[in-house]
C-alpha positions as CSV (number, residue, x, y, z in Angstrom):
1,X,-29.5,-24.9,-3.7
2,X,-26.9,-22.0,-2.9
3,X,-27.4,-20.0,-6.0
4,X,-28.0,-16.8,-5.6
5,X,-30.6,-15.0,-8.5
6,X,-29.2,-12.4,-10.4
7,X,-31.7,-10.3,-9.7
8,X,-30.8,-10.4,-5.6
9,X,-27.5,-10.0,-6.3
10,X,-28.2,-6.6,-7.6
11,X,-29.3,-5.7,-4.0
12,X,-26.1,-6.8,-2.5
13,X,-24.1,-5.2,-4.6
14,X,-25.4,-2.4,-3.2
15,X,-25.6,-3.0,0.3
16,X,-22.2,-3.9,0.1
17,X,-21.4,-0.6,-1.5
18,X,-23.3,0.9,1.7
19,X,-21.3,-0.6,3.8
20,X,-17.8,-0.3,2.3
21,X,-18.6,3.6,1.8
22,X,-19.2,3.5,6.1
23,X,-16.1,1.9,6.9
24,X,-13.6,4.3,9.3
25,X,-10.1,5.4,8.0
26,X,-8.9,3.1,10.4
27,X,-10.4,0.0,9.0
28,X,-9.9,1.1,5.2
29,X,-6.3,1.9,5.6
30,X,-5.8,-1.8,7.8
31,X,-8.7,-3.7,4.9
32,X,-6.8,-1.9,2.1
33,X,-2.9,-2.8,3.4
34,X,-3.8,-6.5,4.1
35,X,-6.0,-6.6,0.4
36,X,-2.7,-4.8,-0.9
37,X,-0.2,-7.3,0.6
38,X,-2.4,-10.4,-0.3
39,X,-2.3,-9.7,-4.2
40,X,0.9,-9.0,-4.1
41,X,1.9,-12.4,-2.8
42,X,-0.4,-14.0,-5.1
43,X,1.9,-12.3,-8.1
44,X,4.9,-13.2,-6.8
45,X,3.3,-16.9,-6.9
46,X,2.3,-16.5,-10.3
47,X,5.7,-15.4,-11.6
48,X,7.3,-18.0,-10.0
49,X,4.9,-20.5,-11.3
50,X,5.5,-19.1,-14.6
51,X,9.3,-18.8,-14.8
52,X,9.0,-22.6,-13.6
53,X,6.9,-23.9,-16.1
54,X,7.4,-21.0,-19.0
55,X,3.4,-21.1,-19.7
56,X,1.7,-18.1,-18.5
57,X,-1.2,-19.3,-18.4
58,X,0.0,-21.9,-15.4
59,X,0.3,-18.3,-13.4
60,X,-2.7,-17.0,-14.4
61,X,-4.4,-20.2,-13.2
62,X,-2.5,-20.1,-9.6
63,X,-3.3,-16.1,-9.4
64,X,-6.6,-16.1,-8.3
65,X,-5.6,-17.6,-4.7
66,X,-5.2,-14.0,-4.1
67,X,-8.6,-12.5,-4.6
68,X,-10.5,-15.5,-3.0
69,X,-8.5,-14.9,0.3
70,X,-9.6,-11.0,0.1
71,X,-13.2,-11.5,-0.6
72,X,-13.6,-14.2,1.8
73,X,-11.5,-12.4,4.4
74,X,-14.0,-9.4,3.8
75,X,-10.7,-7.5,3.1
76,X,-10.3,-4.3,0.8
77,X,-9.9,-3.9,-3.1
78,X,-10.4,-0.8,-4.4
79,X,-11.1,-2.1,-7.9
80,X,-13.6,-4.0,-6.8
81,X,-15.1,-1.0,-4.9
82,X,-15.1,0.9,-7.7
83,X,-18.2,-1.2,-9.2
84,X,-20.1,-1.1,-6.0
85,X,-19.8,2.2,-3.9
86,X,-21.0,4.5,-7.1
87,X,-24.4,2.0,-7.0
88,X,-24.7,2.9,-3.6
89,X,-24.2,6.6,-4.2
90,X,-26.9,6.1,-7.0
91,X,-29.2,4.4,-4.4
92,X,-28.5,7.3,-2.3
93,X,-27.4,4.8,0.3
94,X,-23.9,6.6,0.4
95,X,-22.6,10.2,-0.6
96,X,-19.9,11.1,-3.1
97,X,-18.0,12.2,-0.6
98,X,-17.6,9.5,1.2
99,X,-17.1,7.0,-1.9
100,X,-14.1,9.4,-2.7
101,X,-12.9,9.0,0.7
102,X,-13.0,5.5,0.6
103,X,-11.4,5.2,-2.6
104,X,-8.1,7.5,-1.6
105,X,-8.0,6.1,2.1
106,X,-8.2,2.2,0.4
107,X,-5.3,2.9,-2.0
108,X,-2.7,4.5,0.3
109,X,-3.4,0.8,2.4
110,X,-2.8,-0.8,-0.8
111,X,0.4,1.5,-1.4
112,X,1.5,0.6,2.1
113,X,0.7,-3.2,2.1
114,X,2.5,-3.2,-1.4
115,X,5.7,-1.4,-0.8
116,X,6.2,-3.5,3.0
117,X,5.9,-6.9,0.5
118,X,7.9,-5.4,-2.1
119,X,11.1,-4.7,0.6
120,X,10.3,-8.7,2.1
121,X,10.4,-10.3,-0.8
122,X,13.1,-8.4,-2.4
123,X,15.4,-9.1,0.8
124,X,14.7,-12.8,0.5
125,X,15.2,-13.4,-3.4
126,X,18.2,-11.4,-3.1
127,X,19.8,-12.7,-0.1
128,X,19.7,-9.6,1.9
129,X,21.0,-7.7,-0.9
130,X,23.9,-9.8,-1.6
131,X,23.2,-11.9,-5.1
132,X,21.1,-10.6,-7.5
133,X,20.7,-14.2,-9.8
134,X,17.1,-14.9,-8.9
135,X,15.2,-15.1,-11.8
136,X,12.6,-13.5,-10.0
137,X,15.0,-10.4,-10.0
138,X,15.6,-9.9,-13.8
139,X,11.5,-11.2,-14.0
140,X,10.5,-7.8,-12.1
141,X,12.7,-5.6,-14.1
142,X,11.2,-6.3,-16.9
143,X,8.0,-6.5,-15.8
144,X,8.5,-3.2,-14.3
145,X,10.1,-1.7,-17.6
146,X,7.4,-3.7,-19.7
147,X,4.8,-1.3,-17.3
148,X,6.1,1.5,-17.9
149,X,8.7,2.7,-20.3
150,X,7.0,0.6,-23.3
151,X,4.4,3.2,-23.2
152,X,6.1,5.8,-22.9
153,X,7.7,5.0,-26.1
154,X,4.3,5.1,-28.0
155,X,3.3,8.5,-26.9
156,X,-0.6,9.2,-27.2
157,X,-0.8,5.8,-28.3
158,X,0.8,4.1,-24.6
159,X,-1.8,6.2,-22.5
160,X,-4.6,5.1,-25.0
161,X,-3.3,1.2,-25.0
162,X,-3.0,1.3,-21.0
163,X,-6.0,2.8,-20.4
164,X,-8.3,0.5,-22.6
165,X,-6.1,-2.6,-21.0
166,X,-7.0,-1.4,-17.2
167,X,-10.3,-0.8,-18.7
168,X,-10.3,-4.4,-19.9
169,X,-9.1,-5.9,-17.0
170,X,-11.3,-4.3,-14.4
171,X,-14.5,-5.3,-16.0
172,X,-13.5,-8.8,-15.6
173,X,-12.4,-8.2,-12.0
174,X,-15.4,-6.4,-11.0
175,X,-17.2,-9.3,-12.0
176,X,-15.0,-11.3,-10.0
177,X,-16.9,-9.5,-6.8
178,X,-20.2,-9.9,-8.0
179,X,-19.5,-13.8,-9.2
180,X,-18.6,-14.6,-5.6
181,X,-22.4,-12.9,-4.3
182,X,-23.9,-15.8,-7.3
183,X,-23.4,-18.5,-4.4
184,X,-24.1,-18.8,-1.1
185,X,-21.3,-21.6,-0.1
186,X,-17.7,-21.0,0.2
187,X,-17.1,-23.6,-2.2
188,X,-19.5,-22.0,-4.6
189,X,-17.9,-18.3,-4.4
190,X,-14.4,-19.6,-4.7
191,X,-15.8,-21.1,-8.0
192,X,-17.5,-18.4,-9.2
193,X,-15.3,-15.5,-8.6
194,X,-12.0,-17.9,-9.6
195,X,-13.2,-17.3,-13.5
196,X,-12.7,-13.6,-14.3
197,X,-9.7,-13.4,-12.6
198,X,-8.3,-15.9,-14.7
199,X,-9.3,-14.2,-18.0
200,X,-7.9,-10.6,-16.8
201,X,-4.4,-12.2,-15.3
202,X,-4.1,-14.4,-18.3
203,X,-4.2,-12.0,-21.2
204,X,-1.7,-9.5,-19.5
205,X,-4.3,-6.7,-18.7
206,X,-2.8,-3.8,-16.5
207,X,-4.4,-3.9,-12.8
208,X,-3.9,-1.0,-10.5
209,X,-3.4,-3.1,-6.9
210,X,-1.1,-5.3,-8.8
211,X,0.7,-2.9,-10.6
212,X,1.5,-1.0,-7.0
213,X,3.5,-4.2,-6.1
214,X,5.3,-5.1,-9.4
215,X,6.4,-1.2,-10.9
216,X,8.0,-0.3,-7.3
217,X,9.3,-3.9,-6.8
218,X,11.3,-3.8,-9.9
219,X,12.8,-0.3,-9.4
220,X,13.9,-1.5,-5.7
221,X,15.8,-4.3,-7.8
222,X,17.2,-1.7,-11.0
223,X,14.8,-1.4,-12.6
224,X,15.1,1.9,-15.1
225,X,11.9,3.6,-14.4
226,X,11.5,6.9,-12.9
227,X,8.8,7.7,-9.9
228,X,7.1,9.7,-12.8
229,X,7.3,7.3,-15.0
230,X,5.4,4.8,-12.6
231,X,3.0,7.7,-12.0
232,X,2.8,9.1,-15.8
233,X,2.4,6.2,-17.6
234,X,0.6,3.7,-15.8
235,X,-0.2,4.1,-12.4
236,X,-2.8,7.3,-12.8
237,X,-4.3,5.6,-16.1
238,X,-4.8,2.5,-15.1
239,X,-6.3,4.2,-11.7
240,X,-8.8,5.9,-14.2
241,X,-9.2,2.5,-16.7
242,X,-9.8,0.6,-13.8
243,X,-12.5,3.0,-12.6
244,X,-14.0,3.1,-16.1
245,X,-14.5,-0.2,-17.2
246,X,-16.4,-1.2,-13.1
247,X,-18.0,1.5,-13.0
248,X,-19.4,1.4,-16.5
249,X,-19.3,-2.5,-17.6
250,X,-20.4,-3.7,-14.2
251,X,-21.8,-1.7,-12.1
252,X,-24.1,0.5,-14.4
253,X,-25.1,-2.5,-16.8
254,X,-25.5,-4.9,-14.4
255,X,-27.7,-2.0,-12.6
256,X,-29.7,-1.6,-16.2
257,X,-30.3,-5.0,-16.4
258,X,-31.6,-6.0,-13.2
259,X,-32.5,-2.9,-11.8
260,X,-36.7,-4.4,-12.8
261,X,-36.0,-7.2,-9.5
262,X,-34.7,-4.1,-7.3
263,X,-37.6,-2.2,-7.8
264,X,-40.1,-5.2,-7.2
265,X,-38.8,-5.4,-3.8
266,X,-36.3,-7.8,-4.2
267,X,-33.9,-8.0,-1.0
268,X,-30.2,-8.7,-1.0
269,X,-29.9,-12.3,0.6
270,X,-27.2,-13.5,2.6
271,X,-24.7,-14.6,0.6
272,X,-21.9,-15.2,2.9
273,X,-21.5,-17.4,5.7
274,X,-23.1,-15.4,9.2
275,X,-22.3,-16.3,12.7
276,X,-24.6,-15.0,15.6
277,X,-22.9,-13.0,17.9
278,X,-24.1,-13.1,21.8
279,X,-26.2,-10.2,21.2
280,X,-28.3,-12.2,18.9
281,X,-26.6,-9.7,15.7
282,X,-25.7,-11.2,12.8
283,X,-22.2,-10.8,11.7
284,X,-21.3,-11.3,7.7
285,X,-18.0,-13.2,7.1
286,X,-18.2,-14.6,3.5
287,X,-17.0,-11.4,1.3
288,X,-19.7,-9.1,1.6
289,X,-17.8,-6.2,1.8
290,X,-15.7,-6.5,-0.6
């Protein structure tokens, strides 16, 4: 049996949180680019899936090819850290300081990775600048628009609505990274975590990685939206939704509920895939940092 207990999974949520909160500049801004880059390709896959088909929910299905390569690449999210490093901080296994630090170095990677896609891809569905007709092209403006200056029409209202959608989507992302510690087999993680990324994709809730791709991507094409806008009106809420609904509908009630099996003693198994190095070490492979 591969499953892993609730109960242990607690304990590598943590661990992982340890670790992720340890990681040099170097290998957060390089973790954070790739993780950036990654999930931006898996959008562009979803779009084209759904401008192909016109059902969304044939995107949302292909989307989650993204996150499965990050986790199992042991590759940087920031979302998902933000469920994991403040347990570890709790746990006094890591200090605020250096959660912070991982946070801000992990989304200028993303930023990076992002914008370097954004250019590719806009080069190649445009012809190296020469014909706009993609559907792709007018599929990003919109997108980009939709993002942004939809809120900004509604005031209060927009920050409130794009908050409590970031909010909405990062609890079922954050659970995305814990689904994938449930199993102990590749098979079984790609399973697991495959789920909540479905749900969050599928209903159009506003992610913070994804968003870095799509806002910028569509201005690069036309796109009407100012840098504040992008900032103003999605980019910073969602930052803070995002944050809120880990931190709060993961990581703390998941830490509630099984914080009983911590206390007994229970120790975080391995729950991805570990090779021996020469040294007799043991390397983790399988997502564990993520």
């Amino acid at each position: 049996m591969d499953y892993v207990k609730p109960g242990e999974v607690l304990g590598s949520m943590i661990e992982t949180g340890k670790n992720k909160a340890n990681l040099s500049i170097l290998q957060l801004l390089v973790k954070g680019f790739l993780g950036g880059a990654i999930l931006a390709f898996a959008t562009t896959l979803a779009f084209t899936a759904t401008q192909q088909t016109s059902l969304g929910i044939v995107g949302a299905v292909i989307f989650p090819v993204g996150f499965v390569m990050i986790v199992l690449l042991g590759l940087e999210l920031v979302t998902g850290s933000f469920a994991l490093i403040p347990l570890a901080v709790m746990e006094r296994q890591a200090s605020p300081g250096r959660m912070l630090s991982s946070f801000g170095w992990v989304i200028l990677g993303h930023l990076i990775g992002c914008a370097v896609y954004a250019v590719l891809y806009g080069l190649t569905i445009t012809k190296m600048g020469t014909d706009l007709s993609h559907p792709l092209v007018q599929m990003l403006i919109q997108t980009s628009e939709a993002k942004t200056l939809a809120y900004k029409q509604m005031g209060g209202s927009g920050l409130a609505l794009v908050t409590i959608k970031a909010i909405l989507c990062n609890w079922m992302v954050t659970l995305g990274v814990v689904m994938a510690m449930t199993s102990k087999s590749t098979a079984g993680k790609i399973a697991a975590m495959w789920l909540p990324i479905l749900i969050f994709f599928a209903q159009g809730f506003e992610h913070a990685v994804v968003n870095m791709f799509v806002i910028p991507a569509g201005m690069m094409l036309g796109a009407d939206v100012s840098m504040a806008d992008w900032w103003l009106w999605n980019q910073i809420p969602v930052l803070i939704g995002n944050f809120l609904g880990g931190v709060v509908f993961t990581g703390l009630m998941l830490y509630v509920a099984q914080k009983g099996s911590l206390r007994r003693g229970a120790k975080a198994p391995v729950t991805g895939a570990e090779m021996a190095e020469p040294d007799g070490r043991a390397l983790s492979v399988a997502g564990e940092r993520l």
